[in-house]
VEXVEX-150232 format. One record per residue: x, y, z of N, C-alpha, C in turn. Coordinates in steps of 0.02 Angstrom, whole numbers, plus 50000, padded with zeros to 5 digits. Layout:
% residues N
XYZXYZXYZ...
% end
This chain:
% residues 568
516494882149341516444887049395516024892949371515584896049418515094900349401515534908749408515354912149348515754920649366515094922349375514474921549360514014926349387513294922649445513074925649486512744919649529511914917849478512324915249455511314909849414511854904449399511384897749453511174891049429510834885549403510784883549380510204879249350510424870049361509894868049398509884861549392509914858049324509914850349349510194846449316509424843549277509514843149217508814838749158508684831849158509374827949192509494821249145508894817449170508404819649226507974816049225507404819549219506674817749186506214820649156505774821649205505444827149189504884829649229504404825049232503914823049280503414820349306502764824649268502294821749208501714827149180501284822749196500904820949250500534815149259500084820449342499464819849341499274823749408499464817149480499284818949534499474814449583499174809549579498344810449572498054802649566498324797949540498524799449456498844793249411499704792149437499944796749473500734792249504500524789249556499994792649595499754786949677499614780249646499164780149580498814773749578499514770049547499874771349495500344766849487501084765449518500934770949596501564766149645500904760849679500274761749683499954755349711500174749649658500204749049597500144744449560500974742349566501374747849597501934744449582502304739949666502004743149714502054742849770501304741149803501114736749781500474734149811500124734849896500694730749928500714725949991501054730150035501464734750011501944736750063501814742050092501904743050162501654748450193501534757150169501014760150154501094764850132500934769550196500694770550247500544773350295500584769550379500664772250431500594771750501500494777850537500004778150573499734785750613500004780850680500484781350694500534778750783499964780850837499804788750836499394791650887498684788550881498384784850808497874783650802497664777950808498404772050797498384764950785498164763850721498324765650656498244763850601498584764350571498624758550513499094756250466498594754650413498994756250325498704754850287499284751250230499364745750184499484745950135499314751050078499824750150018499714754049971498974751949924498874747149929498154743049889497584746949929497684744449991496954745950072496994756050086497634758050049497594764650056497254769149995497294766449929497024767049872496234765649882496134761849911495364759649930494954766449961495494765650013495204773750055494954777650036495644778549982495464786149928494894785249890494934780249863494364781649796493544781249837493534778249882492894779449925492724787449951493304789449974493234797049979493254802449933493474800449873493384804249817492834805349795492504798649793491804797149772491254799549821491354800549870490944802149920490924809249941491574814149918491584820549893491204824649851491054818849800490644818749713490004819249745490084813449797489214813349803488764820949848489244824149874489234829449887489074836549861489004834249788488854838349745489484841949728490064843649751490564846149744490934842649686490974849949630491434848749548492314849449563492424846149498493234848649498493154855449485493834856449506493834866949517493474869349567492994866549612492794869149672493274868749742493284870749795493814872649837493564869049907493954863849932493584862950011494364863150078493954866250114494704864750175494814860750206495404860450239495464854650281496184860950349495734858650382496004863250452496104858150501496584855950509496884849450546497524848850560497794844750602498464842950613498484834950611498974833650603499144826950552498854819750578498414818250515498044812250555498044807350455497714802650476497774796450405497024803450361496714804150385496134810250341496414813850331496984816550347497274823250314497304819450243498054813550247498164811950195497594808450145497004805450176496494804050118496184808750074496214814850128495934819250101496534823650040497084822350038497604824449994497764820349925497444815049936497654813249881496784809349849496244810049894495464810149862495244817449809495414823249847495364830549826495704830149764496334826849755496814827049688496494821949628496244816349642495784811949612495264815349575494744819049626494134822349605494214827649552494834830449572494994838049533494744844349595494714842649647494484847549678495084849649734494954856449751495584860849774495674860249845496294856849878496134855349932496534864549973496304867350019496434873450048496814872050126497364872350114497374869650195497754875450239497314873150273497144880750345497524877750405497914883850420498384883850469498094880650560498094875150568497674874450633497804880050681498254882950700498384888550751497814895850739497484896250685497024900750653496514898950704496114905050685495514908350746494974911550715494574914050738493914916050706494234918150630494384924750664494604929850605494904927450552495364924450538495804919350517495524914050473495214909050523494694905950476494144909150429494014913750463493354917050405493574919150337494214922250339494384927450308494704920650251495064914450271495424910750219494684906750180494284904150217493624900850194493404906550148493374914550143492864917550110493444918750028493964919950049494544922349990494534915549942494534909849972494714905049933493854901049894493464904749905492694902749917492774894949924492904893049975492714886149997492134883650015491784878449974491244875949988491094870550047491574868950065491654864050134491994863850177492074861650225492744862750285492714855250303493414853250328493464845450351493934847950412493704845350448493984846450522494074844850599494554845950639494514842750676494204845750722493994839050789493424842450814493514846450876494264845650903494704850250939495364847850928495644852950951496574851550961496584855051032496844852451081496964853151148496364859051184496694865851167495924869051219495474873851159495924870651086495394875251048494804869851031494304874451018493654870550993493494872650918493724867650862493734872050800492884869050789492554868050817491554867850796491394873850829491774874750899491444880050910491594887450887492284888550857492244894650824492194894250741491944888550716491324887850660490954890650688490544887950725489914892550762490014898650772490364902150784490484909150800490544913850721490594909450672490544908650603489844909050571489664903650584489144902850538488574898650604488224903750631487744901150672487104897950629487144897850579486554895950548486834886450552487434883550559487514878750574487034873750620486724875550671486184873450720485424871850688485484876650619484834876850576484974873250510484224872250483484154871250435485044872550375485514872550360486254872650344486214868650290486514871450225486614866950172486564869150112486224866550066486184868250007485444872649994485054873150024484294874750038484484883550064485024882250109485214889950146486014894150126486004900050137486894900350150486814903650218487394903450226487914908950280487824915050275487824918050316487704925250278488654927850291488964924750343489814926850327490164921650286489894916950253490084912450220489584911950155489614916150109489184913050057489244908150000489894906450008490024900249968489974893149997489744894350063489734887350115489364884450123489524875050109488954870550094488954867450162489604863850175489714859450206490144855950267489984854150325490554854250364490734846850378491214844750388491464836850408491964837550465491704832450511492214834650557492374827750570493284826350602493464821050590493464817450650493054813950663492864809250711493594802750739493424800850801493784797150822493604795050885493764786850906493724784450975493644789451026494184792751041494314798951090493764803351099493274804351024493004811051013492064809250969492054802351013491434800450980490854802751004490904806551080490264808051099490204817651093489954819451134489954829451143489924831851067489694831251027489584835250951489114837150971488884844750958488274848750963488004848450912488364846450857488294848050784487694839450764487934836950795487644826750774487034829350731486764827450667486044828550654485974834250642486254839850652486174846050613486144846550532485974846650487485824848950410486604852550372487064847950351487494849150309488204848650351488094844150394488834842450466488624835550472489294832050449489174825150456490074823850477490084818650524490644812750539491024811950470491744812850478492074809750418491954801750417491944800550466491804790750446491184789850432490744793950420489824793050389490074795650323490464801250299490384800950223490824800050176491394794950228491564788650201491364783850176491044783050228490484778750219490004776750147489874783050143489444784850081489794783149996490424781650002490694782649946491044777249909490994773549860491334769749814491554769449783492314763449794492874763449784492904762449713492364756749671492294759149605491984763449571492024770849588491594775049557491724775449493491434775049433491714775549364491834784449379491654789149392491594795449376492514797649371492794792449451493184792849466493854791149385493494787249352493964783749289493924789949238493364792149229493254798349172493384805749194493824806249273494104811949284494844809649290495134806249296495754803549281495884804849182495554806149164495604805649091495564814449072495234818849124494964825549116495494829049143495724827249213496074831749252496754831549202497264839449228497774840449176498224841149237498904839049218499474841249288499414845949279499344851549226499494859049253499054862949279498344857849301497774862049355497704862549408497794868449462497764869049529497524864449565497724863349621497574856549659497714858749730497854863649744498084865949822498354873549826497974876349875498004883149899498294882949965498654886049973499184884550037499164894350061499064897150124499054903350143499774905650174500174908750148500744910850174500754912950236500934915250287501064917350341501514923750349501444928950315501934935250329501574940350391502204943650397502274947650479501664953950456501854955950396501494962750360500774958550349499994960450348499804960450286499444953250290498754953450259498264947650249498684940650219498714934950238499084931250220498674930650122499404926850090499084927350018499014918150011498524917549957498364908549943498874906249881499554903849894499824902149846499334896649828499484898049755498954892149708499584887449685499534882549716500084875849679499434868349620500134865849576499794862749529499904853149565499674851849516499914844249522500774844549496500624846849448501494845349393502054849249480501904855849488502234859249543502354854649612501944851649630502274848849701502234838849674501784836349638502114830149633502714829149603503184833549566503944832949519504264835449605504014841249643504564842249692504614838749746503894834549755504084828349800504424823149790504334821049709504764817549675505454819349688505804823549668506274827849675506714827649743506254829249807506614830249860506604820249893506444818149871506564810849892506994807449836507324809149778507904807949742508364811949797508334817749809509154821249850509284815949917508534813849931508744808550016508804800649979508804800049902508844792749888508214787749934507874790749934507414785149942507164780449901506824775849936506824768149919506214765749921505774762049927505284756749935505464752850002506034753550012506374751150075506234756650148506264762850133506364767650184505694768650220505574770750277505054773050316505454781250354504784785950330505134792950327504634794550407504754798050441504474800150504504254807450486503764809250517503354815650469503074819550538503624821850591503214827950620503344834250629503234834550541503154842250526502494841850512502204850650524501254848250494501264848350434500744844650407500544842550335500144846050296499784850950337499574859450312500254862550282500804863150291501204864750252501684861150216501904863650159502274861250104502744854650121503094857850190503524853850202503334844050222502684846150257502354837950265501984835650227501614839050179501204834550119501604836250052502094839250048502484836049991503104833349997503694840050034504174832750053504364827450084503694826950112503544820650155503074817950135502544818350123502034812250100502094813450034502204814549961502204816049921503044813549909503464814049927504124811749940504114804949956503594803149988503574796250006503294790849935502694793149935502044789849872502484788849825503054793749807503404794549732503674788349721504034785349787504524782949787504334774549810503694772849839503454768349865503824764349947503894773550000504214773250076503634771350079503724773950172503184770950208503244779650248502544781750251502454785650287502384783850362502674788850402502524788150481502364793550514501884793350540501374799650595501744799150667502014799850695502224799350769501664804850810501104807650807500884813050830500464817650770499864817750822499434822750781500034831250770500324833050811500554840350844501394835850848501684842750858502404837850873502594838250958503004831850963502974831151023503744828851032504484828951050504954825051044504774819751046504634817151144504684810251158504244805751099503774809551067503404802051040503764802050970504354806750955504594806850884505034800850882505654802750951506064796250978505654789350973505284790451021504824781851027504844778750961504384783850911504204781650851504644782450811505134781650807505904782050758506254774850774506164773750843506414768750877505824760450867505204762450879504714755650863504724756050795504354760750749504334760450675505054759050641505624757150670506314757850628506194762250581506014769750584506094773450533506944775850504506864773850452507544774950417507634783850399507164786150392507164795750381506724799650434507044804850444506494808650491506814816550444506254819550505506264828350444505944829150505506204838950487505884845050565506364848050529506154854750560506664861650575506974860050626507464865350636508094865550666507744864250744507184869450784507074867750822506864860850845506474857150801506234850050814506974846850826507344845750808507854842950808508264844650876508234850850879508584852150948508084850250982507484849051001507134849351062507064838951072507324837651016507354827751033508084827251034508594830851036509364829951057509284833051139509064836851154508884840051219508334834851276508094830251255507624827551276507814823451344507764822151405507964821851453508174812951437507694809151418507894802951391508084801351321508234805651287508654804951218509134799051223509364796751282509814793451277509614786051301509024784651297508554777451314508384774451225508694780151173508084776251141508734776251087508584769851033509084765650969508724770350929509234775150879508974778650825509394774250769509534770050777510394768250742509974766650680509564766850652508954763650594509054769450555509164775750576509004781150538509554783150488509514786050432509894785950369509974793050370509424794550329509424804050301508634808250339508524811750295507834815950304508054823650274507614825750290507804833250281507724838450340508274843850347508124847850397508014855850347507584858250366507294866350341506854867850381506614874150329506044879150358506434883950406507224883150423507464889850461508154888150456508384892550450509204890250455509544887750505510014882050505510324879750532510834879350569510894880950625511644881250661512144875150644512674876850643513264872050621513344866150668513334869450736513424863450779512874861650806512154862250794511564857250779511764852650732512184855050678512024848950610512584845950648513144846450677513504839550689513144837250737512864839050786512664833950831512064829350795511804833850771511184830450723511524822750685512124824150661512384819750609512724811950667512864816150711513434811850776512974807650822512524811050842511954808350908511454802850859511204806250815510524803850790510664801150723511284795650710511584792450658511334796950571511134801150583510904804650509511404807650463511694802750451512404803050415512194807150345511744805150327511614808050270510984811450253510704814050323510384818650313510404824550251509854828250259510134834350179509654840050215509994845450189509744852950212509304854550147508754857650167508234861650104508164868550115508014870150066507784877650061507214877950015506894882450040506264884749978505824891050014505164888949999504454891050008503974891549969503434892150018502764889949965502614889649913502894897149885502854898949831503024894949778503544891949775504194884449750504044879949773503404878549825503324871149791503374865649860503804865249883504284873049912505024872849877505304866349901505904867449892506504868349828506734873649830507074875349768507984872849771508174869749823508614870249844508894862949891509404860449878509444854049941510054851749930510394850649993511144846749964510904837449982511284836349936511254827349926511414822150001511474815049999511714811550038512554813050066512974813549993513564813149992513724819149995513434823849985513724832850002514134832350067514764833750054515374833450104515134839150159515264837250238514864840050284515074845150311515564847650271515594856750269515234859150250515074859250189514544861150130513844860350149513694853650176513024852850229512984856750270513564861150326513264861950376513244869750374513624871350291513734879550283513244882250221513074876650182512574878250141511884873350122511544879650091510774874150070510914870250038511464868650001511574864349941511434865949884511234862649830511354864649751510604864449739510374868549660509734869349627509474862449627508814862249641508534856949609508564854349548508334850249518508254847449442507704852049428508014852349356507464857549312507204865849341507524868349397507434872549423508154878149408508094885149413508524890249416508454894649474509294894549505509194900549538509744907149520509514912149555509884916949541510054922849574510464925449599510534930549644510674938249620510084941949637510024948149607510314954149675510484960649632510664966549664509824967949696509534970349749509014969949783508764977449738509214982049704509024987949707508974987849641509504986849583509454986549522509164979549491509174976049514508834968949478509324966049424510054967149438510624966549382510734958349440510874953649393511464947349431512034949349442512104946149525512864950249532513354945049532514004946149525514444942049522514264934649595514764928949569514784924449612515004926449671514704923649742514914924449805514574934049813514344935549800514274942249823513274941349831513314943249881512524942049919511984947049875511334945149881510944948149857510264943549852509724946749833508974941849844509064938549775508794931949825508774924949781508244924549749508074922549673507684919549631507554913349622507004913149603506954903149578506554905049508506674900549457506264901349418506304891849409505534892349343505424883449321504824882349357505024872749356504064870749360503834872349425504244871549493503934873349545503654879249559503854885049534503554890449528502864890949534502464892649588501534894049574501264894849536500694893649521500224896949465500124903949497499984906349542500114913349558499804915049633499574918849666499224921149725498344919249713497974916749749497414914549718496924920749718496494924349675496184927749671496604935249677497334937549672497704941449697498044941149646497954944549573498524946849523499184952749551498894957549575499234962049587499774960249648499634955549699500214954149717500674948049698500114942749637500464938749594501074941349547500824947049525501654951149492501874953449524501734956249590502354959749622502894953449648502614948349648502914942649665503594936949592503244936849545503464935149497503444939749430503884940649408504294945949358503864942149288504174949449240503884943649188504264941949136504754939549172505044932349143505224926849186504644926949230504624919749275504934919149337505274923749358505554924249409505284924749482505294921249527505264920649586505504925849623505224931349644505734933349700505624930949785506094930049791505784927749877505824929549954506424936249919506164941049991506834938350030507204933250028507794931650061508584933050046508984933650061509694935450044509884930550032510464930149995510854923549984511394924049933511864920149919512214920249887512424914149859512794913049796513004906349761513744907649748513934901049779514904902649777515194898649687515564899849681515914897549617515494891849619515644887949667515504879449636514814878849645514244884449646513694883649648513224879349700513534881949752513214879849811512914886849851512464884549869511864891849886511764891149951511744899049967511864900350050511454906950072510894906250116510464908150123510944914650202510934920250179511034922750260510574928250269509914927750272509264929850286508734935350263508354936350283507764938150252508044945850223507704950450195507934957350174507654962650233506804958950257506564963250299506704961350362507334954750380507464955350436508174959050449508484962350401508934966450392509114971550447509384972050485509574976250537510104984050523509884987850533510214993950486510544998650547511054997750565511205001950637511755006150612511685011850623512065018150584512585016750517511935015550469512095013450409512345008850392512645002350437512784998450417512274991050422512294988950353511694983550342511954976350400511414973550434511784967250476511574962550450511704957150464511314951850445511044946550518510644946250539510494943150599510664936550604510874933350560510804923950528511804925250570511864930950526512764930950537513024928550631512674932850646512714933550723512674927650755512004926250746511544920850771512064912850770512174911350704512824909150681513414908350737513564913950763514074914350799514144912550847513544915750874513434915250952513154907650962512874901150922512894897050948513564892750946513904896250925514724890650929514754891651013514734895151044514674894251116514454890651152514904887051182514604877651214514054879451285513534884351296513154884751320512894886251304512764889151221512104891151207511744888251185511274884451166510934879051122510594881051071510294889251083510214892651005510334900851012510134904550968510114913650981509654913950922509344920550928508944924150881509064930550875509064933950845509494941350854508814944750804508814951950846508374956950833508414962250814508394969050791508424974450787507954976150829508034982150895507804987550926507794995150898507404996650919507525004650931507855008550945508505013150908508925017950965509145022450941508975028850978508935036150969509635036050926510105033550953510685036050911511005033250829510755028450826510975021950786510465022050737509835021650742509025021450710509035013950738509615008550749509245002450778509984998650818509644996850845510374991550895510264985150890510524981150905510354972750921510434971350971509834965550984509744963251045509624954251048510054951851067510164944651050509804941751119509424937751094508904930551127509064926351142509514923051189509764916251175509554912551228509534906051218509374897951264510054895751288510084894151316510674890051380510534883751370511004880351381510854873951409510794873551486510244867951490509974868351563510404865851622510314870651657510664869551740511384875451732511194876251666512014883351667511794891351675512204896051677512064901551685512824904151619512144911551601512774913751572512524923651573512914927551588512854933351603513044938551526512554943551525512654947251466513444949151447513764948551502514564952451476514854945151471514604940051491514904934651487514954932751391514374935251368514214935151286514644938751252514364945451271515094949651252515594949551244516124946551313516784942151295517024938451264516374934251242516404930751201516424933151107515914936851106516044941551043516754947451024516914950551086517494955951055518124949951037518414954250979519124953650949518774946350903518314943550914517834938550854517614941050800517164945050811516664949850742516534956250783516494958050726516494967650708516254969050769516744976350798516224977350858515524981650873515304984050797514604984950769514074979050780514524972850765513914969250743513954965550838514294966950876514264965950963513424968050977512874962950988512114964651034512404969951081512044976551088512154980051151511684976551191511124973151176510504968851228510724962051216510874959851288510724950951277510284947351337509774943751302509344941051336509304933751338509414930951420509134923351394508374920751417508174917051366507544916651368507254907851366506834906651366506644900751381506554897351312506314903651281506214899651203505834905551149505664904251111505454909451064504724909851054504354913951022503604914550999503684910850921503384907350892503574900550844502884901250810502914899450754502594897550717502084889350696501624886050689501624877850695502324875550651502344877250603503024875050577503804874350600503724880450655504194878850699504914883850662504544889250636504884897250615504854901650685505264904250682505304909950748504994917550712504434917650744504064924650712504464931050758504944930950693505414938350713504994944750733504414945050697504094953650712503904955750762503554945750805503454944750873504104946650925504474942750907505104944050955505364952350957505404954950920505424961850902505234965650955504304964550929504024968550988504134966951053504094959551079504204955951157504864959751168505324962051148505944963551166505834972151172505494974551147505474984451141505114983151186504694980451234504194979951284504674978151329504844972151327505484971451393506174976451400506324980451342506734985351359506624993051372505734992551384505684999551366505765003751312505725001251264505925006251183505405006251147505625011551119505015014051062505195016650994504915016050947504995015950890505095025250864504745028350918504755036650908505315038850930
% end
C-alpha cells in the first residue's frame, strides 16, 4: 500500500530498443500472410508481406526526393492506408514525420510547416468543404510556377515539395497536375523500390533514441508547441498499450480516432504492428453508422474513441440493427469518462474488457491504463495503474512536495515515454519537464493506497467561486447519473460577487425535456450547495476538438455571450 502518491510500473518485461522499421519488418517475418490493414472507405486491404512492400517503395521514393534522415515532411490528412505508409516509410528513412491537425487553416498551416522547417507536405486533396491545395496556394503561390528545388517560397523557405493523395473520387480538378515540385502520391510511389539497398544501410544507422515524429499540441493559451517523440517513446508505448488490451495476432482493432494524433498512430496502429492485429479504417473522419457497420462486417474484436464517440454509436438511431457481439476490449480516453457511459459501453457494446487510458502527447501518450480484468468499479472510477517502466506522481501544485496518498494534486510522469522535448522550444521544454525528468502535465489527480490513479481535471480548468477551488469533472460526474442526461460540461462564468459561478451544459436524451430547476432538484441535499450551477443550459452538443476533446475556453466564451457576462 502506497503512504505517499508516487507509482511506478512494473519491469518484468523489457523495453523495446529497436526503431519501428526493424519491429514492423520482424512482425512481417513473423506474421507474414495475415491481415495487417483494411481502409473500408477506400476498399483496401493489405497483408503484412504486400504492406511491407508498400513501405519500402515509399521510403525509397522519399530518398529519391532528395530528402535525408533528420529532415522533416508533413502529412495533413485524416485516416487513409497513406497516412499509415507514410508512418512507418518516414520511420524507415529516418525522416521526421510532422503531423498536422486536418481542422488547421492558413494561419495554422503556415505557422506548423515554418517552426518544424518542413521540406514537404503530403496531403489530402480536400476533406468535405475545405480545399487543403487551395489554402497551400494561399501559402505559397509560387506553387503554379516554376516550385522546387531551383526556387523557394518566400513564406515557406524550407519548402521543397508537395504530394497530394490521390484517389478514384479525386482523380480529376487538380490545378496543381504538372506544376514543378506537386506530384500524385500514387506517381511517387510509383517511383520507388522495394529493394532499395539505402533502405538496408539506414536500418543499420538509425538509433531508437532519434526523433521520428513531431506532433503539435493544441492548448487554449498560446502558439501550439511540436512535441518531439522518439522511436524507443511511442513504439515501447504502443507496445505497451496493446499488452493492457492483451492483444493477439488474432484481434482486429477498429481505429476511428484520427491518426494525426497519438491516440491513432500509436495506440492503435502501433498497438496493432506490435502485436501482429489487424488494423481497421471504418472512415476517413468519424462517423458512428460506418463505425457500427464496420465492427459488425470486419468482426472487429477491439474498437477505441473518446467518451463522445462512444456515446454518439450507443445513441445511434439503428444501434440496435447491428451484431457487435465480436467485440472484446479497446481503449476509451482523451476525456474523462462518465460512469454510466462505461456501463452501458460494457452492457450494449459486449466490451467486457474494454480499458480506460490516460496520458498526452507529451507521454507518448499514454502513461496510464487499467487492464482487461480491472474489476469494473475501478474501470469506471479510475484511469487505472502506471504503465510498465513508467512513474507517476502527484505533487502539491504550489510547493512541488509529494503529497500523501489519496490527496489530489498535479500529476507527473516520468521514464521512456517522456519526449525528447518541445521542437525548436527549450524554454518551454523546461518549463515543461523538471530537471529530474519529470513530466508535468497541467492535470489534477490523485493515487489511492492501492495505486490506482484518478484524474479529476485540468488546473486551468479550475473554477474558483468565492474562494473555493471546484473541480468541473466533480460535477459533470454527477449530473450525468441523471437518467436524462446523456452528458454535462461545466464552466466557470463571470460574477460580480463570487469572481466566478458555474454554468452547466448539458445534452438530454432525445424527445425529453428537462428544465433548469428541474437540475437543481436534482443537485440540492446531493453536493455542496456551492458547487449547485447557478446557469444551466441544454445544448445540442459542444464545440470539440478532431479528437473529440470539448474545447472548454470555447464553451466559456459561447456561454458569457449567451448570458450576457463579462469578465470586467
Amino acid at each position: 500500500m502506497l503512504a505517499y502518491s508516487l507509482a511506478q510500473g512494473s519491469t518484468l518485461t523489457p523495453l523495446i530498443e529497436e526503431t519501428i522499421g526493424n519491429v514492423f519488418d520482424a512482425a512481417v517475418e513473423k506474421w507474414p500472410d495475415r491481415e495487417a490493414v483494411v481502409s473500408r472507405h477506400e476498399g483496401k486491404r493489405y497483408s503484412y508481406r504486400a504492406l511491407q512492400v508498400e513501405v519500402n517503395r515509399l521510403a525509397s521514393a522519399l530518398l529519391n526526393l532528395g530528402l535525408l534522415a533528420g529532415d522533416r515532411i508533413g502529412i495533413w490528412s485524416h485516416n487513409n492506408v497513406a497516412w499509415l505508409l507514410m508512418q512507418l516509410a518516414t520511420a524507415k528513412a529516418g525522416i521526421i514525420l510532422v503531423n498536422i491537425n486536418p481542422a488547421y487553416r492558413v494561419s495554422e498551416l503556415e505557422y506548423a510547416l515554418n517552426k518544424s522547417g518542413c521540406k514537404a507536405l503530403v496531403t489530402m486533396r480536400r476533406y468535405k468543404s475545405s480545399d487543403h491545395l487551395d489554402m497551400l496556394l494561399q501559402i505559397t503561390p509560387e506553387l503554379k510556377g516554376r516550385f522546387g528545388s531551383a526556387s523557394t517560397p518566400a513564406r515557406l523557405p524550407d519548402f521543397r515539395h508537395v504530394i497530394w493523395i490521390d484517389s478514384s473520387a479525386q482523380e480529376a480538378d487538380n490545378p496543381l497536375d504538372g506544376c514543378t515540385g506537386v506530384q500524385r502520391f500514387s506517381r511517387l510511389l510509383a517511383t520507388g523500390h522495394a529493394e532499395d539497398e539505402r533502405l538496408v544501410h539506414l536500418s543499420r544507422s538509425i538509433q531508437a533514441v532519434d526523433p521520428i515524429n513531431i506532433q503539435f499540441t493544441s492548448g487554449t493559451t498560446g502558439l501550439p508547441k511540436g512535441a518531439t517523440l522518439t522511436h524507443r517513446n511511442i513504439v515501447n508505448n504502443g507496445f505497451f498499450v496493446g499488452e493492457r488490451m492483451k492483444l493477439t495476432h488474432e484481434d482486429r482493432l477498429c481505429i476511428p480516432v484520427p491518426l494525426y494524433h497519438c491516440f491513432g498512430m500509436v495506440m492503435g496502429n502501433l498497438a496493432c504492428l506490435t502485436h501482429g492485429s489487424t488494423i481497421v479504417y471504418p472512415n476517413d473522419g468519424f462517423d458512428a453508422l460506418t463505425v457500427l457497420e464496420t465492427v459488425q462486417e470486419e468482426r472487429c474484436t477491439a474498437l477505441h474513441g473518446v467518451p463522445t464517440m462512444f456515446a454518439a454509436e450507443l445513441d445511434h438511431p439503428r444501434f440496435d440493427e447491428f451484431d457487435l457481439s465480436t467485440l472484446r476490449t479497446g481503449v476509451m480516453a482523451g476525456a474523462p469518462c462518465p460512469v454510466a457511459l462505461m456501463k452501458r459501453v460494457v452492457e450494449k457494446m459486449h466490451l467486457r474488457e474494454i480499458t480506460i487510458g490516460y496520458g498526452m502527447t507529451e507521454t507518448s501518450p499514454a502513461s496510464c491504463q487499467s487492464t482487461i480484468d480491472t474489476p469494473l468499479d475501478k474501470r469506471v472510477s479510475t484511469v487505472g495503474t502506471v504503465h510498465d517502466h513508467l512513474e507517476v506522481k502527484i505533487v502539491d501544485a504550489v510547493t512541488g512536495e509529494t503529497v500523501l496518498a489519496g490527496v489530489s494534486g498535479e500529476i507527473c510522469t516520468r521514464g521512456y515515454a517522456v519526449m525528447r522535448g518541445y521542437w525548436d522550444d527549450e524554454v518551454k521544454t523546461h518549463e515543461a519537464i523538471d530537471k529530474d525528468g519529470w513530466m508535468h502535465t497541467g492535470d489534477l489527480g490523485t493515487i489511492s493506497a492501492d495505486a490506482y490513479v484518478n484524474v479529476v481535471g485540468r488546473i486551468k480548468d479550475l473554477v474558483i467561486r468565492g474562494g473555493e477551488n471546484i473541480s468541473p469533472f466533480e460535477i459533470e460526474e454527477f449530473l450525468c447519473r441523471h437518467p436524462l442526461i446523456r452528458s454535462a460540461q461545466v464552466v466557470g462564468v463571470p460574477d460580480s460577487r463570487y469572481g466566478e459561478e458555474l454554468c452547466a451544459c448539458i445534452v438530454i436524451s432525445p424527445g425529453n425535456e428537462l428544465s433548469e430547476n428541474d437540475v437543481r432538484d436534482f443537485c440540492k441535499g446531493n453536493i455542496a450547495h456551492y458547487k449547485i450551477p447557478k446557469y444551466v443550459k441544454v445544448v445540442e452538443g459542444y464545440p470539440m476538438t478532431v479528437t473529440g476533446k470539448v474545447r472548454k475556453f470555447q464553451l466559456r466564451e459561447d456561454m458569457k455571450r449567451l448570458l450576457n457576462l463579462s469578465d470586467e
